[in-house]
LOBADO-414668 format. One record per residue (C-alpha): chain; residue number from 0; z negated, y negated, x; residue in three letters. Coordinates in pm, 1 decimal, m for minus. Last residue first. Layout:
residues N
+----+-----+----------+----------+----------+-----+
! ch !   i !       zz !       yy !       xx !  aa !
+----+-----+----------+----------+----------+-----+
!  A ! NUM !        Z !        Y !        X ! ALA !
...
+----+-----+----------+----------+----------+-----+
//
This chain:
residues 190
+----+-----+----------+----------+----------+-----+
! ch !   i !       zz !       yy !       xx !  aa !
+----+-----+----------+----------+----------+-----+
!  A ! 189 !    808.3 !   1176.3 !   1272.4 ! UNK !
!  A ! 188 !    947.4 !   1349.0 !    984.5 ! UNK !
!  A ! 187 !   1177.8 !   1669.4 !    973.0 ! UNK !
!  A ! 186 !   1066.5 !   1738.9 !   1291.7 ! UNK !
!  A ! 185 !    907.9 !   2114.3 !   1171.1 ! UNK !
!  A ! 184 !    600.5 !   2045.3 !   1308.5 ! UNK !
!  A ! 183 !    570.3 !   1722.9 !   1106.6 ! UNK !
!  A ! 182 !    702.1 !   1896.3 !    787.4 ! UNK !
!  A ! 181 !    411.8 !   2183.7 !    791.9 ! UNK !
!  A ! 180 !     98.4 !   1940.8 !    903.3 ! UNK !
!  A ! 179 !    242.7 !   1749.7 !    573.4 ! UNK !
!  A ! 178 !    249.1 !   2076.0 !    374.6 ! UNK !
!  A ! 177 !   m129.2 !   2120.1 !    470.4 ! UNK !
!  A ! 176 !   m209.9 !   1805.5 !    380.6 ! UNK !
!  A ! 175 !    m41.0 !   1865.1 !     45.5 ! UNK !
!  A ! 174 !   m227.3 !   2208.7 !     m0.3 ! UNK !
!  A ! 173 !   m589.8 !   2013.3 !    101.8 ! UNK !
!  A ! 172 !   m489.0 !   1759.1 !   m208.8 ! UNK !
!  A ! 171 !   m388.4 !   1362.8 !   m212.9 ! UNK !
!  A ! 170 !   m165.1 !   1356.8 !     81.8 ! UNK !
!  A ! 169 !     72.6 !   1123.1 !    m39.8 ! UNK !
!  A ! 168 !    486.4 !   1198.8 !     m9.4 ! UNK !
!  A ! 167 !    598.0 !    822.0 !    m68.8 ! UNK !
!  A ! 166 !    855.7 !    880.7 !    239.6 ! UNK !
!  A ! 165 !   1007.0 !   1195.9 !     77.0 ! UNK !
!  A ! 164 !   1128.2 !   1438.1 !    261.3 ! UNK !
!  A ! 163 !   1477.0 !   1567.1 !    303.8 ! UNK !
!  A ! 162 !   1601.2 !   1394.2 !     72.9 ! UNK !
!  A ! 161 !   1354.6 !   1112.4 !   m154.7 ! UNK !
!  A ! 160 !   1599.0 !    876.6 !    m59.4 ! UNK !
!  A ! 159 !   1420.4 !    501.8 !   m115.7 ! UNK !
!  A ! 158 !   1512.7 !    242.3 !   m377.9 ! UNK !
!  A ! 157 !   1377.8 !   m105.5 !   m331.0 ! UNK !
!  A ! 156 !   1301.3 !   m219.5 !   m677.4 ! UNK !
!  A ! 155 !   1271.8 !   m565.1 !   m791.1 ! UNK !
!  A ! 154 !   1010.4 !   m703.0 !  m1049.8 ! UNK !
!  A ! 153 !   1076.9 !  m1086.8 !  m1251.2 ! UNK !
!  A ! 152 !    687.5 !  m1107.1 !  m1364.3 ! UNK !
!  A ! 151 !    477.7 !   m998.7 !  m1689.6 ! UNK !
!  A ! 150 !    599.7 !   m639.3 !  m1647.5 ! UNK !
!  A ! 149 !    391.7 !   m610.8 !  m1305.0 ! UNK !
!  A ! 148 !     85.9 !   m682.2 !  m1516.9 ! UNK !
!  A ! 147 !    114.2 !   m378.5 !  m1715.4 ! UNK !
!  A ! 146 !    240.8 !   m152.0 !  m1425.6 ! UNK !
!  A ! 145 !    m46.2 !   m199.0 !  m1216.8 ! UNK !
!  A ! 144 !   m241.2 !   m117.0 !  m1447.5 ! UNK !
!  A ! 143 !   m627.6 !   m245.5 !  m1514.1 ! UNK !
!  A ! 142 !   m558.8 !   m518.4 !  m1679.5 ! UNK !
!  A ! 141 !   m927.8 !   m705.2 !  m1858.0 ! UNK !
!  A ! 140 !   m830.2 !   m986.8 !  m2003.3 ! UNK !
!  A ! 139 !  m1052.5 !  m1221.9 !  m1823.8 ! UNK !
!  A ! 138 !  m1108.6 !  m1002.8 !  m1486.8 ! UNK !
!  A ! 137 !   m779.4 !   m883.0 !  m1441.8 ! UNK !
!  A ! 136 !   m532.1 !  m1075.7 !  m1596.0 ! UNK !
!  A ! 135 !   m701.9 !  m1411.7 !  m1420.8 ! UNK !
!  A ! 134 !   m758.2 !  m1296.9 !  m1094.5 ! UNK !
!  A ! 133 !   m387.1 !  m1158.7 !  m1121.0 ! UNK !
!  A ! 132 !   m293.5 !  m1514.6 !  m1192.2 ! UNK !
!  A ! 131 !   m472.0 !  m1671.4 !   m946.3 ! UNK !
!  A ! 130 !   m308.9 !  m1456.9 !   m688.8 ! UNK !
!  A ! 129 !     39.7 !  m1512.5 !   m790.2 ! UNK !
!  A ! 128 !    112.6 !  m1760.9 !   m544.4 ! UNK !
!  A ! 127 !     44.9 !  m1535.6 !   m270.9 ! UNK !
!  A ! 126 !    337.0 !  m1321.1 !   m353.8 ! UNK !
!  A ! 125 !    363.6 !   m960.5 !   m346.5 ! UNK !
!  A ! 124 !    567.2 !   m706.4 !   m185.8 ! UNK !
!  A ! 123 !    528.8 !   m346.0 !   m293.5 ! UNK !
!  A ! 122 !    402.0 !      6.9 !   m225.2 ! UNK !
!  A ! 121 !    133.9 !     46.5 !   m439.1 ! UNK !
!  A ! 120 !    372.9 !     m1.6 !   m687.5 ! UNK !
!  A ! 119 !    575.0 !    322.9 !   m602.6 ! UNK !
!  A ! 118 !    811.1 !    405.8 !   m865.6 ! UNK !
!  A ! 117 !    974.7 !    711.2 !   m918.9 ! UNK !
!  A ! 116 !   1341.2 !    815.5 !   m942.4 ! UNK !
!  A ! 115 !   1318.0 !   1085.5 !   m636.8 ! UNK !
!  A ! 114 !   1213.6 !    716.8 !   m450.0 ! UNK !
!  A ! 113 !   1087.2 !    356.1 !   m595.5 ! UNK !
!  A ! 112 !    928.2 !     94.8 !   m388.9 ! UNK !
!  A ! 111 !    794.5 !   m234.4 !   m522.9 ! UNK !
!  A ! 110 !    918.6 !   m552.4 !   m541.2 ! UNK !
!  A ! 109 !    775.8 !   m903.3 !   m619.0 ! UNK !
!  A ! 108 !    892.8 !  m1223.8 !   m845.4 ! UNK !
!  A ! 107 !   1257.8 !  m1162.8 !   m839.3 ! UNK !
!  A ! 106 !   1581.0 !  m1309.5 !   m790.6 ! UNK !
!  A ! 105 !   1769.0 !   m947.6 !   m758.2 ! UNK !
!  A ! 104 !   1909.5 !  m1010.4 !   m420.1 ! UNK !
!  A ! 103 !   1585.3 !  m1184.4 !   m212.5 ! UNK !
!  A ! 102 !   1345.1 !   m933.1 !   m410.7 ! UNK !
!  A ! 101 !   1514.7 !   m654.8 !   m313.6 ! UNK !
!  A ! 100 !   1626.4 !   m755.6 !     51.2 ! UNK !
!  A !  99 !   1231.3 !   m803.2 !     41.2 ! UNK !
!  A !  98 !   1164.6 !   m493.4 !    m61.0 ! UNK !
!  A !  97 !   1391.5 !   m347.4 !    231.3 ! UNK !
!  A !  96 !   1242.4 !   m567.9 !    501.1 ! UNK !
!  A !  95 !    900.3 !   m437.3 !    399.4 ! UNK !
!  A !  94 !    984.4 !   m100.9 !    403.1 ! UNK !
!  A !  93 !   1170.9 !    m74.2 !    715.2 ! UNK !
!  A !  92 !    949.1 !    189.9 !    926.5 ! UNK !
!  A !  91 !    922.2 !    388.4 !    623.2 ! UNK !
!  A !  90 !    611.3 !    515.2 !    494.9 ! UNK !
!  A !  89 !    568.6 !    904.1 !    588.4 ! UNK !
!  A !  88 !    158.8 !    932.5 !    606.1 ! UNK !
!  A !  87 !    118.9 !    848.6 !    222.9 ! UNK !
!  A !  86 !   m281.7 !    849.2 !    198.4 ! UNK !
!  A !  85 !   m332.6 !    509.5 !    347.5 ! UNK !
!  A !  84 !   m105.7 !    336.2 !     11.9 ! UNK !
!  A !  83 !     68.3 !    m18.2 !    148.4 ! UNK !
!  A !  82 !    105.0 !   m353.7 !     22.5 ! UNK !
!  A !  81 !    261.1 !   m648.6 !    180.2 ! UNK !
!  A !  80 !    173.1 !   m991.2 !    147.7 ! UNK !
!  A !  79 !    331.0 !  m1279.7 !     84.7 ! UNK !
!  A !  78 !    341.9 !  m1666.3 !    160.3 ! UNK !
!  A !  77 !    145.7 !  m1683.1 !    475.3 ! UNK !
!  A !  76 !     72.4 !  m2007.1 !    640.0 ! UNK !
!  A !  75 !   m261.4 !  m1977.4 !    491.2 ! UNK !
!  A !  74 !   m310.9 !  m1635.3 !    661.1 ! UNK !
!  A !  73 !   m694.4 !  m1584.5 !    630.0 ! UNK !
!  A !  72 !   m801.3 !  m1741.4 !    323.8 ! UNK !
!  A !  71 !   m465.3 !  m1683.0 !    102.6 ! UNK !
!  A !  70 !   m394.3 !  m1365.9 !    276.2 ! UNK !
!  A !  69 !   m758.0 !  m1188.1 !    176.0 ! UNK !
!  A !  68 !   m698.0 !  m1319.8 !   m145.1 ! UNK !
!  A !  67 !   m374.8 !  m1158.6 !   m163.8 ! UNK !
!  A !  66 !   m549.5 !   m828.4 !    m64.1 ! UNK !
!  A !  65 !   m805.8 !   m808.0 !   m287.1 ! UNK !
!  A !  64 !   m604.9 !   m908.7 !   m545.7 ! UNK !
!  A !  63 !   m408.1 !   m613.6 !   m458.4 ! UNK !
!  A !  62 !   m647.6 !   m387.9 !   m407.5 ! UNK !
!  A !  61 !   m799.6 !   m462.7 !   m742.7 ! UNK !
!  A !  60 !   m470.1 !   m350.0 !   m842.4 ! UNK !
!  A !  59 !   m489.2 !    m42.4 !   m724.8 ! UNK !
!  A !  58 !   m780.7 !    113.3 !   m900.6 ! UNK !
!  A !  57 !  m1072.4 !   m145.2 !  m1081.5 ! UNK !
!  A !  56 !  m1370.4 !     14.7 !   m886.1 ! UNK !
!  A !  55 !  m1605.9 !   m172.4 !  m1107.6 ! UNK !
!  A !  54 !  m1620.0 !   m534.2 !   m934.8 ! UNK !
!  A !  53 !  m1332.4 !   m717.6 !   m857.7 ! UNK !
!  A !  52 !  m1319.6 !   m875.1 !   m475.8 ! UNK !
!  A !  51 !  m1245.0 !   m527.8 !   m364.1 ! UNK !
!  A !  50 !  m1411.9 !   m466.7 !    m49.5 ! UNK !
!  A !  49 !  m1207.4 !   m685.9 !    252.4 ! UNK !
!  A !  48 !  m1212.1 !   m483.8 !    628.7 ! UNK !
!  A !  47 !  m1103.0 !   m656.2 !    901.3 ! UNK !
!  A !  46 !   m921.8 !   m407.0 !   1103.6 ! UNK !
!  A !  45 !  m1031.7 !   m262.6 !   1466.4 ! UNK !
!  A !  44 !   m884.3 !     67.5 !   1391.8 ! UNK !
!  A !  43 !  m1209.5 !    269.0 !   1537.2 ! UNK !
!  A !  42 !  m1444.9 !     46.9 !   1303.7 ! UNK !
!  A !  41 !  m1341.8 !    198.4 !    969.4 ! UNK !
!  A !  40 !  m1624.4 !    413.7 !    938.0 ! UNK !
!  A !  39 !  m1812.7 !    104.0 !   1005.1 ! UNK !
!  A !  38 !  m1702.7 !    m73.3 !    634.0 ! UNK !
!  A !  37 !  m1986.3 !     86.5 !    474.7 ! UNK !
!  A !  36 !  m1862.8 !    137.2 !     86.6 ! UNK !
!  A !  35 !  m1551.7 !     m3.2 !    m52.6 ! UNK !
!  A !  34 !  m1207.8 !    m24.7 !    129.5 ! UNK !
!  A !  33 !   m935.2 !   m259.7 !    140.3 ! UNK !
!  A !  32 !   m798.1 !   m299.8 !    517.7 ! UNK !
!  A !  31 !   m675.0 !   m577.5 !    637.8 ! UNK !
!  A !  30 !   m365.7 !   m670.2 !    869.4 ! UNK !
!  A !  29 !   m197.9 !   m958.3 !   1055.5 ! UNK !
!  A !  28 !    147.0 !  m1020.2 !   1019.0 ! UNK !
!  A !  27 !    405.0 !   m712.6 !    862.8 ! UNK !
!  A !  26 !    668.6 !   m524.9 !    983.0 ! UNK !
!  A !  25 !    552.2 !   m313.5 !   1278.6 ! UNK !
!  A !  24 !    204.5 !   m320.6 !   1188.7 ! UNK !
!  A !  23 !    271.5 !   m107.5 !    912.5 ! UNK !
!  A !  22 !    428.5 !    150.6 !   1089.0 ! UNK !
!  A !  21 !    119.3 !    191.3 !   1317.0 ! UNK !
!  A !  20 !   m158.7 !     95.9 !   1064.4 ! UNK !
!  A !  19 !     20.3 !    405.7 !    852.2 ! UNK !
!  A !  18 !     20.3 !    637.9 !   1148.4 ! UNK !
!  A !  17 !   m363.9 !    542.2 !   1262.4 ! UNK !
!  A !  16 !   m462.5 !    572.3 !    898.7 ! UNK !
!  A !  15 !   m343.1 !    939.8 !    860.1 ! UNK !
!  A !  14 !   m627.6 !   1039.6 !   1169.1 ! UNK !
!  A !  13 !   m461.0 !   1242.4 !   1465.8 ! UNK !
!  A !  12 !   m391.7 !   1526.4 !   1573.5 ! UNK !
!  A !  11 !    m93.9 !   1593.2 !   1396.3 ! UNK !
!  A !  10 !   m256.2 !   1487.8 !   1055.8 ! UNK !
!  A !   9 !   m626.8 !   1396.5 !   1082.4 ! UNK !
!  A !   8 !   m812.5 !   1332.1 !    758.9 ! UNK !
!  A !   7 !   m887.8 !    979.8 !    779.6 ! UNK !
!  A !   6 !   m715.7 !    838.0 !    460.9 ! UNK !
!  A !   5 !   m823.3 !   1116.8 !    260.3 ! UNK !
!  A !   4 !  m1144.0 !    923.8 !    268.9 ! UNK !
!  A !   3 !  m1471.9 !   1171.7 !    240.5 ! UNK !
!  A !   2 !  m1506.5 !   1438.8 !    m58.5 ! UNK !
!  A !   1 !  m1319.6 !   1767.1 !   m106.4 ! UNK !
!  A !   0 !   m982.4 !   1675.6 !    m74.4 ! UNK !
+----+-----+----------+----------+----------+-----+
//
Protein backbone atom coordinates (compact mmCIF):
# COMPACT_ATOMS: atom_id res chain seq x y z
CA UNK A 1 0.00 0.00 0.00
CA UNK A 2 2.95 1.88 -0.25
CA UNK A 3 4.05 2.30 3.37
CA UNK A 4 1.92 3.64 6.51
CA UNK A 5 -1.00 1.32 8.26
CA UNK A 6 -3.47 0.06 5.74
CA UNK A 7 -5.63 0.20 8.62
CA UNK A 8 -6.05 4.05 8.32
CA UNK A 9 -6.39 4.53 4.76
CA UNK A 10 -9.77 6.23 4.48
CA UNK A 11 -12.58 4.25 2.78
CA UNK A 12 -15.84 6.33 2.20
CA UNK A 13 -14.50 9.15 3.84
CA UNK A 14 -13.42 7.84 6.45
CA UNK A 15 -10.41 5.84 8.07
CA UNK A 16 -10.94 1.57 7.76
CA UNK A 17 -10.35 1.42 11.59
CA UNK A 18 -13.29 3.63 12.48
CA UNK A 19 -15.69 0.91 10.52
CA UNK A 20 -14.05 -2.09 12.08
CA UNK A 21 -13.96 -0.38 15.87
CA UNK A 22 -17.66 0.34 14.95
CA UNK A 23 -18.84 -3.26 14.19
CA UNK A 24 -16.64 -4.54 16.59
CA UNK A 25 -17.80 -2.66 19.37
CA UNK A 26 -21.13 -3.85 18.78
CA UNK A 27 -20.43 -7.43 19.91
CA UNK A 28 -17.66 -7.47 21.97
CA UNK A 29 -16.61 -5.76 25.78
CA UNK A 30 -14.01 -3.39 25.98
CA UNK A 31 -11.45 -3.06 23.17
CA UNK A 32 -7.55 -2.88 22.42
CA UNK A 33 -5.74 -2.31 19.76
CA UNK A 34 -2.40 -4.38 18.83
CA UNK A 35 -0.04 -2.26 17.12
CA UNK A 36 3.82 -1.72 17.23
CA UNK A 37 5.57 1.49 16.84
CA UNK A 38 4.28 5.05 18.43
CA UNK A 39 0.99 4.25 19.72
CA UNK A 40 -0.23 8.28 19.08
CA UNK A 41 -1.24 7.65 15.59
CA UNK A 42 -3.79 5.69 17.13
CA UNK A 43 -4.98 8.41 19.52
CA UNK A 44 -8.16 9.60 17.43
CA UNK A 45 -10.02 6.08 18.36
CA UNK A 46 -9.40 6.48 21.98
CA UNK A 47 -8.22 2.62 22.33
CA UNK A 48 -5.66 1.29 24.63
CA UNK A 49 -3.12 0.28 22.61
CA UNK A 50 -1.03 -3.28 23.70
CA UNK A 51 2.48 -3.86 21.36
CA UNK A 52 2.95 -7.41 20.91
CA UNK A 53 4.07 -8.91 24.13
CA UNK A 54 6.48 -11.34 21.81
CA UNK A 55 9.33 -9.81 20.48
CA UNK A 56 10.37 -10.16 16.62
CA UNK A 57 7.24 -9.17 14.84
CA UNK A 58 5.91 -12.81 15.32
CA UNK A 59 2.59 -12.23 12.66
CA UNK A 60 -0.86 -12.93 13.93
CA UNK A 61 -0.44 -14.87 16.56
CA UNK A 62 1.59 -12.62 18.53
CA UNK A 63 -1.57 -10.61 18.25
CA UNK A 64 -3.30 -13.00 19.79
CA UNK A 65 -1.31 -13.49 22.82
CA UNK A 66 -1.16 -10.06 22.84
CA UNK A 67 -4.55 -9.80 23.00
CA UNK A 68 -5.51 -12.52 25.57
CA UNK A 69 -3.07 -11.08 27.81
CA UNK A 70 -4.41 -7.85 27.39
CA UNK A 71 -8.01 -9.61 28.56
CA UNK A 72 -6.55 -11.52 31.34
CA UNK A 73 -5.15 -8.12 33.08
CA UNK A 74 -7.75 -5.85 32.04
CA UNK A 75 -11.05 -7.87 31.80
CA UNK A 76 -10.59 -10.49 34.59
CA UNK A 77 -14.18 -11.26 34.51
CA UNK A 78 -13.68 -11.97 30.90
CA UNK A 79 -13.41 -15.46 29.65
CA UNK A 80 -12.73 -14.83 25.82
CA UNK A 81 -11.70 -12.61 23.53
CA UNK A 82 -12.47 -11.81 20.15
CA UNK A 83 -10.17 -11.30 17.32
CA UNK A 84 -10.48 -9.11 14.47
CA UNK A 85 -8.13 -8.16 11.15
CA UNK A 86 -8.19 -3.78 10.71
CA UNK A 87 -7.60 -4.20 7.03
CA UNK A 88 -10.98 -6.22 6.27
CA UNK A 89 -13.52 -3.20 6.23
CA UNK A 90 -16.74 -5.67 5.62
CA UNK A 91 -16.69 -7.80 9.03
CA UNK A 92 -20.01 -8.89 9.88
CA UNK A 93 -22.08 -7.27 12.39
CA UNK A 94 -22.74 -10.93 13.98
CA UNK A 95 -19.42 -12.42 13.93
CA UNK A 96 -18.85 -12.99 17.30
CA UNK A 97 -22.26 -14.47 18.07
CA UNK A 98 -21.80 -16.73 15.06
CA UNK A 99 -18.31 -18.20 16.28
CA UNK A 100 -19.57 -18.70 19.32
CA UNK A 101 -22.81 -20.65 18.07
CA UNK A 102 -19.72 -22.58 16.54
CA UNK A 103 -17.89 -23.24 19.33
CA UNK A 104 -21.10 -23.76 21.67
CA UNK A 105 -22.43 -26.64 18.88
CA UNK A 106 -19.29 -28.32 17.83
CA UNK A 107 -17.72 -28.62 21.59
CA UNK A 108 -14.76 -26.78 20.75
CA UNK A 109 -11.80 -25.01 22.07
CA UNK A 110 -12.05 -21.64 19.76
CA UNK A 111 -13.53 -20.77 16.29
CA UNK A 112 -12.50 -18.99 13.56
CA UNK A 113 -14.24 -17.69 10.44
CA UNK A 114 -14.21 -19.40 7.16
CA UNK A 115 -15.95 -17.88 3.78
CA UNK A 116 -15.55 -18.81 -0.36
CA UNK A 117 -14.05 -22.12 1.49
CA UNK A 118 -11.27 -20.24 3.30
CA UNK A 119 -10.38 -19.84 6.66
CA UNK A 120 -10.04 -16.73 8.52
CA UNK A 121 -8.03 -17.26 11.84
CA UNK A 122 -7.54 -13.86 12.42
CA UNK A 123 -10.98 -13.79 12.72
CA UNK A 124 -11.74 -16.07 15.67
CA UNK A 125 -12.83 -16.52 19.27
CA UNK A 126 -10.34 -17.42 21.75
CA UNK A 127 -10.22 -18.41 25.23
CA UNK A 128 -8.43 -16.80 28.06
CA UNK A 129 -7.46 -19.97 29.47
CA UNK A 130 -5.33 -20.75 26.71
CA UNK A 131 -3.08 -17.87 27.12
CA UNK A 132 -0.34 -19.62 28.93
CA UNK A 133 -0.28 -22.05 26.53
CA UNK A 134 0.20 -19.92 23.48
CA UNK A 135 2.99 -18.08 25.63
CA UNK A 136 4.40 -21.28 25.88
CA UNK A 137 4.19 -22.57 21.94
CA UNK A 138 5.36 -19.44 20.96
CA UNK A 139 8.24 -18.33 22.68
CA UNK A 140 9.68 -21.92 23.91
CA UNK A 141 9.03 -23.84 20.81
CA UNK A 142 9.07 -21.33 18.65
CA UNK A 143 5.12 -21.41 16.50
CA UNK A 144 4.81 -18.93 14.41
CA UNK A 145 1.34 -20.15 12.53
CA UNK A 146 -1.62 -19.67 13.42
CA UNK A 147 -2.70 -22.73 11.92
CA UNK A 148 -0.06 -24.97 13.70
CA UNK A 149 -1.12 -24.18 17.09
CA UNK A 150 -4.81 -24.00 16.25
CA UNK A 151 -4.49 -27.90 15.34
CA UNK A 152 -3.40 -28.63 18.92
CA UNK A 153 -7.05 -27.57 20.24
CA UNK A 154 -10.86 -28.77 19.49
CA UNK A 155 -11.35 -25.69 16.42
CA UNK A 156 -14.92 -24.70 15.13
CA UNK A 157 -15.69 -22.94 12.03
CA UNK A 158 -18.30 -20.32 11.55
CA UNK A 159 -18.98 -20.38 7.85
CA UNK A 160 -19.66 -17.05 6.14
CA UNK A 161 -21.29 -16.48 2.33
CA UNK A 162 -18.66 -15.17 0.37
CA UNK A 163 -21.88 -13.91 -2.32
CA UNK A 164 -22.16 -10.91 -3.20
CA UNK A 165 -19.14 -9.71 -1.35
CA UNK A 166 -17.18 -11.20 0.80
CA UNK A 167 -17.03 -10.04 4.48
CA UNK A 168 -13.16 -11.21 4.89
CA UNK A 169 -12.45 -9.00 1.66
CA UNK A 170 -8.96 -7.19 3.17
CA UNK A 171 -7.65 -4.23 1.70
CA UNK A 172 -4.12 -5.28 1.45
CA UNK A 173 -3.17 -3.51 -2.11
CA UNK A 174 -4.08 0.22 -3.64
CA UNK A 175 -6.33 -1.98 -6.48
CA UNK A 176 -8.25 -3.68 -3.48
CA UNK A 177 -8.87 -0.31 -1.83
CA UNK A 178 -9.92 0.88 -4.80
CA UNK A 179 -12.44 -2.08 -5.37
CA UNK A 180 -13.68 -1.47 -1.80
CA UNK A 181 -14.37 2.47 -2.60
CA UNK A 182 -16.16 0.60 -5.81
CA UNK A 183 -18.60 -1.89 -3.68
CA UNK A 184 -19.47 0.81 -1.05
CA UNK A 185 -20.77 3.18 -3.74
CA UNK A 186 -22.42 0.62 -5.33
CA UNK A 187 -24.56 -0.43 -1.82
CA UNK A 188 -23.62 -3.74 -2.09
CA UNK A 189 -21.95 -3.34 1.47
CA UNK A 190 -22.58 -0.85 4.04
Amino acid sequence: MGGGDKTLRTLGGRPILERIVGTARAQVGPLVLNANGDPARFAAFGLPVAPDVVEGYAGPLAGVLTGLEWVRANAPGCAWMASFATDAPFIPGDLVARLAAAVEREGADLACARSGGQDHPVFGLWPVRLADDLRRAMVEEGVRKVDLWTGRHRLAVAEFAADPVDPFFNTNRPEDLAEAERLLASGAVR
